[in-house]
C-alpha positions as CSV (number, residue, x, y, z in Angstrom):
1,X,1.0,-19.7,-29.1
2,X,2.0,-17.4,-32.1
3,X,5.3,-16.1,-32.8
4,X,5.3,-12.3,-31.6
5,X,8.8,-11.1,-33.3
6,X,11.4,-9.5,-31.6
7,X,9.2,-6.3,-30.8
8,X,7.7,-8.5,-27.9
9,X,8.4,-10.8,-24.8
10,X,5.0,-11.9,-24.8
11,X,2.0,-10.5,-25.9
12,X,-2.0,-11.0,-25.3
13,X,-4.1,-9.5,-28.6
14,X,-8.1,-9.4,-28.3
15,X,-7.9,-12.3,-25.4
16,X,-10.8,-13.5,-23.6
17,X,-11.7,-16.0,-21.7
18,X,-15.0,-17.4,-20.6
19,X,-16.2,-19.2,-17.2
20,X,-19.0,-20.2,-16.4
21,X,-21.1,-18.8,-14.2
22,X,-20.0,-15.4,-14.6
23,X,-19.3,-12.4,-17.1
24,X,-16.2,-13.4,-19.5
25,X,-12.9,-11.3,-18.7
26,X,-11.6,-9.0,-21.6
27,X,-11.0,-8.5,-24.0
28,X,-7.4,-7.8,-23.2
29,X,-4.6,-6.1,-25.3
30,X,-1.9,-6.2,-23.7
31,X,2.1,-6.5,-25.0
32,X,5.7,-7.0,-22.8
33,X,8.6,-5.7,-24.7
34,X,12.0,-7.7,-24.2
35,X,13.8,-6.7,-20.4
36,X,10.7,-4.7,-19.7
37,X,9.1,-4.6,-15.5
38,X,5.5,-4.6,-15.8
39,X,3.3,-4.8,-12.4
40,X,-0.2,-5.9,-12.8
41,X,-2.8,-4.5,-10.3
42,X,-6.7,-4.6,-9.9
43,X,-9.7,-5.8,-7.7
44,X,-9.6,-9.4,-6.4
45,X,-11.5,-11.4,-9.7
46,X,-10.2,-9.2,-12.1
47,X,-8.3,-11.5,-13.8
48,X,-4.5,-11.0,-12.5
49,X,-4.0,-14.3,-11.9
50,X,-5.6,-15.2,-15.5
51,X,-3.3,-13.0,-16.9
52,X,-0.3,-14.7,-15.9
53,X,-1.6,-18.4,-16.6
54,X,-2.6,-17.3,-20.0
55,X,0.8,-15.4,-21.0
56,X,2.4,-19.1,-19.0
57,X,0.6,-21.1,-21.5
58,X,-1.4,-22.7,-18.3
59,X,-4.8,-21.5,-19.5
60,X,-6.0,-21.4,-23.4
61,X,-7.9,-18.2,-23.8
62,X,-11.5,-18.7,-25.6
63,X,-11.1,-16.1,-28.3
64,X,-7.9,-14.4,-28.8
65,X,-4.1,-14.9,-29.4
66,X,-1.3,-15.2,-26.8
67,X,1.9,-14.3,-28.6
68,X,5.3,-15.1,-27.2
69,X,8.7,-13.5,-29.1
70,X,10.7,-15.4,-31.6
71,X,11.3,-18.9,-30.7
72,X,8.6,-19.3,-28.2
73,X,11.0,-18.4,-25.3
74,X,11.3,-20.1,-21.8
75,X,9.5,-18.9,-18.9
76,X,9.8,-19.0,-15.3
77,X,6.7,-19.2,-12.4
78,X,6.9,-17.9,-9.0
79,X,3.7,-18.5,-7.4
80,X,2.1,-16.7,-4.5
81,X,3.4,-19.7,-2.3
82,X,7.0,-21.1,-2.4
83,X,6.0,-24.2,-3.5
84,X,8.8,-26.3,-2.9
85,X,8.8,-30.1,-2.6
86,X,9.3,-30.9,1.3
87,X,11.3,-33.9,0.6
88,X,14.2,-33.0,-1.1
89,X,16.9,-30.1,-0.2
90,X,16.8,-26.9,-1.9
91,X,19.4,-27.2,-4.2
92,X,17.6,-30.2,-5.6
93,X,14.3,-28.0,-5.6
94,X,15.7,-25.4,-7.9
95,X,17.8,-27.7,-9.9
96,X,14.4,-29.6,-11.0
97,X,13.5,-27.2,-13.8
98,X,16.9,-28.2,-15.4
99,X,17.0,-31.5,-14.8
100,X,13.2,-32.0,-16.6
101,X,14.7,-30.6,-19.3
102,X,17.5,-33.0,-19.9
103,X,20.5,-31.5,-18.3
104,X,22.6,-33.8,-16.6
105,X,21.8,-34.2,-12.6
106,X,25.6,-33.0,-12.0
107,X,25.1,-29.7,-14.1
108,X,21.7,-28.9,-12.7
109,X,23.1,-29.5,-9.1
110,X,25.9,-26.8,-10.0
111,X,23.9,-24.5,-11.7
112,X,21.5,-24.7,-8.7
113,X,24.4,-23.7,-6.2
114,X,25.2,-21.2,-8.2
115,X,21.7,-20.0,-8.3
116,X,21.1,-20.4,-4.7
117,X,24.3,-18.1,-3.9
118,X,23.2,-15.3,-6.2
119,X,20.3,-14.9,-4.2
120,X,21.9,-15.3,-0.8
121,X,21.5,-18.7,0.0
122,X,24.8,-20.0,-1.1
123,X,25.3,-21.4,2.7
124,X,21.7,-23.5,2.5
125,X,22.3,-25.7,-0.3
126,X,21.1,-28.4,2.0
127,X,18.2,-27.2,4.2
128,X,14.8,-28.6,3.9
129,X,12.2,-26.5,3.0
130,X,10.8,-26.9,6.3
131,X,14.1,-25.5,7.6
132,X,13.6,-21.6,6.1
133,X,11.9,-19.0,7.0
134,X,8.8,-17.3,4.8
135,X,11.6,-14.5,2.8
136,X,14.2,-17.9,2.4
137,X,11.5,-19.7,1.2
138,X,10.4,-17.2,-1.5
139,X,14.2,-16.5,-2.5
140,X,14.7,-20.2,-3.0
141,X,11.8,-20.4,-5.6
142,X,13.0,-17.3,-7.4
143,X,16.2,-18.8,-7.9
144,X,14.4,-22.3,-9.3
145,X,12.6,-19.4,-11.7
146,X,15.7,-18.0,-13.0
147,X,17.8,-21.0,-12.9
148,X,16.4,-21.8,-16.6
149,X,17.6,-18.2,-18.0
150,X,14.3,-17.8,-18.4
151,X,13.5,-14.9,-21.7
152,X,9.7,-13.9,-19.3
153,X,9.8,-14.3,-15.8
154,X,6.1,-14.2,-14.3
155,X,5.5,-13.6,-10.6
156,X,2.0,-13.7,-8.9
157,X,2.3,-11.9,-5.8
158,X,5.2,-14.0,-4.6
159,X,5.8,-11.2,-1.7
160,X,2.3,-11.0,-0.3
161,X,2.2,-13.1,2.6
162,X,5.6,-11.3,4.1
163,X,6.6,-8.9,6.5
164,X,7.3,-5.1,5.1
165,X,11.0,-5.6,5.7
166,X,11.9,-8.7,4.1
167,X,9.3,-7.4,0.9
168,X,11.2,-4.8,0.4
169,X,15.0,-6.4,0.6
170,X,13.2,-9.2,-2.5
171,X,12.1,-5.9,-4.4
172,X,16.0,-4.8,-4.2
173,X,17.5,-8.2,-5.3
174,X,14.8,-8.9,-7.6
175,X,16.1,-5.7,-9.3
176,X,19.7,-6.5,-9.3
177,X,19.0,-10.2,-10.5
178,X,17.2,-8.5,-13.3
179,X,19.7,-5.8,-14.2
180,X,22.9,-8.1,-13.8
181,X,21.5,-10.7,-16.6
182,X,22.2,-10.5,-20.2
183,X,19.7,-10.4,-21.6
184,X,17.4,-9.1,-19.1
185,X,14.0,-10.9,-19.0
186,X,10.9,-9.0,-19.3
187,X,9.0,-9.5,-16.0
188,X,5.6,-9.4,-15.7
189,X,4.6,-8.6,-11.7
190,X,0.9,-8.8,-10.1
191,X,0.4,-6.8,-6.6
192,X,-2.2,-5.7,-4.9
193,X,0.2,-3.1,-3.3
194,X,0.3,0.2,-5.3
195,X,4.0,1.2,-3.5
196,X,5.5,-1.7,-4.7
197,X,3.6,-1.8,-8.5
198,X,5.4,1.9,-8.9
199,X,8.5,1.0,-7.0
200,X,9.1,-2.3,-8.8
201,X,7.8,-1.6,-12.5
202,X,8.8,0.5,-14.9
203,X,5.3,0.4,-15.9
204,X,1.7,-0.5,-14.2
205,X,-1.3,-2.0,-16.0
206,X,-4.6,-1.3,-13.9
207,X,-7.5,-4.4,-14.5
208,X,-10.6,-3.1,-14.7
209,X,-12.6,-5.2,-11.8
210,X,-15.6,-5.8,-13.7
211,X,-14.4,-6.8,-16.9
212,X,-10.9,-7.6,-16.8
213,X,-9.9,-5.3,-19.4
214,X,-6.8,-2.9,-19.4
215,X,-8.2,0.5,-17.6
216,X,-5.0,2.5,-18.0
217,X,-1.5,2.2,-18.2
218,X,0.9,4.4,-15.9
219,X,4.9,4.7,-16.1
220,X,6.6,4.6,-13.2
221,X,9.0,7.4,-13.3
222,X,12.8,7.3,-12.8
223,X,15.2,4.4,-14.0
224,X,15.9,0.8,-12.0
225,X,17.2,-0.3,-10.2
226,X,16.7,2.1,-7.8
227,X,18.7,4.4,-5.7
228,X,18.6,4.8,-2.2
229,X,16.3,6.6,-0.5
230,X,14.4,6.7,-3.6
231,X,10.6,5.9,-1.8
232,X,10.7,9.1,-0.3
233,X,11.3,10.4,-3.9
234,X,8.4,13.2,-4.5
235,X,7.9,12.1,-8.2
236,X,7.4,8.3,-6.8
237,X,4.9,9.4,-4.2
238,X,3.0,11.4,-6.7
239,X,2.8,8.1,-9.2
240,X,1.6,5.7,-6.2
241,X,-1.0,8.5,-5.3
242,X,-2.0,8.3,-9.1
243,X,-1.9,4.9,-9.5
244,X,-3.9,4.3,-5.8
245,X,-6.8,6.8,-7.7
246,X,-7.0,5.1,-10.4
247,X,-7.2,1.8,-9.0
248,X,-10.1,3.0,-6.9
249,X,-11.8,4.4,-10.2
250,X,-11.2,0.6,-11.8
251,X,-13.2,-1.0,-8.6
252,X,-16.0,1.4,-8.8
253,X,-19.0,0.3,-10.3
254,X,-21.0,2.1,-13.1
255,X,-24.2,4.4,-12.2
256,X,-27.6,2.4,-13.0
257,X,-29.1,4.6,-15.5
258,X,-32.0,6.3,-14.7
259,X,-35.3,4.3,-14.8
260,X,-37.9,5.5,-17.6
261,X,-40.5,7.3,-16.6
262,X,-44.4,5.7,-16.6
263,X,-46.2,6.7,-19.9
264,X,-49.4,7.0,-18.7
């Protein structure tokens, strides 16, 4: 990975990436400035997913640079399942990250606790995995994400597979986690839901579904975190109904031209 600068967290210049099989995705320009939200939306196969391993370092694009800031930066995962190891306690699940990278077992258990309780699990330290629910789960492996300090924090759909209510409580801590850190990470977010893209972000990227390149990029309006009541907030419902438009427009596939017709 190059070295960005401080102008970015991360950045992806002329990336794309080839499979076989099937057209390449990209090319894809796309930069994350230091404490910015970004949400990520598009078709399934757009390359969402893709996007994230590549700015992770988990996938090597085939032409193209992925640029991280200055230092290279460390990075947090939450995947679209919790992914915690069944048997161990969740403490020692999120104090794993810190432990592989060489802080002592006594330190990493604290920091954990401490982690744990900042996203309201202080009283759980010693459940097994098996012992949360779905929303417990998914808090647990965002605190394992942030327990690092991470300077980019990538999520890929981490809410998906949970009921409206508790979605929307992990949207409201996810903010405050975000805006009580100094420095903030920049947070990189892929959705297929366009209410929480606006709600979450400060600023949507829309995939275009047959290529994987950047369609368009919208700014969500207001500031975060947000205030109360703020869904039924006519300037957000006006950027979801934008941002649901042009979402369609990126999953609609181009007109055939018109045939030729016969010389006789």
């Amino acid at each position: 990975m190059a070295d960005a600068g401080p102008a970015f967290a991360a950045a992806l210049r002329d990336v794309v990436v080839r499979y076989p099989g099937r057209a390449p995705l990209g090319p894809v320009d796309l930069g994350v400035a230091p404490g910015e939200i970004v949400a990520v939306v598009g078709a399934s196969g757009a390359g969402k997913s893709t996007l994230l391993r590549l700015l992770a370092g988990l996938e090597v694009p085939s032409r193209g640079a992925v640029i991280r800031g200055a230092g290279g930066g460390r990075t947090g995962f939450v995947f679209q399942a919790a992914t915690l190891m069944p048997w161990v306690d969740v403490r020692a699940n999120v104090a794993l990250p810190l432990e592989l990278a060489g802080v002592p077992r006594a330190e990493a258990l604290q920091r954990a606790s401490a982690g744990l309780a900042a996203v309201g699990l202080g009283d759980r330290l010693s459940a097994r995995p098996r012992q949360l629910s779905g929303g417990m789960a998914m808090r647990a492996s965002l605190a394992r994400a942030l327990v690092t300090e991470p300077d980019l924090l990538l999520l890929d759909e981490p809410f998906a597979a949970l009921d409206s209510v508790t979605r929307r409580r992990l949207i409201e801590d996810l903010h405050h986690l975000w805006s009580g850190r100094a420095p903030r990470p920049a947070v990189v977010f892929v959705t297929h839901d366009v209410e929480e893209a606006v709600y979450l972000a400060q600023r949507v990227v829309v995939l275009d579904a047959a290529t994987g390149r950047v369609a368009v990029e919208l700014p969500s309006p207001g500031s975060l975190p947000r205030p109360a009541g703020w869904r039924t907030d006519l300037g957000y419902r006006a950027a979801v109904e934008e941002l649901a438009d042009q979402l369609a427009r990126s999953m609609t596939p181009p007109p055939f031209p018109a045939a030729e017709e016969e010389v006789s």
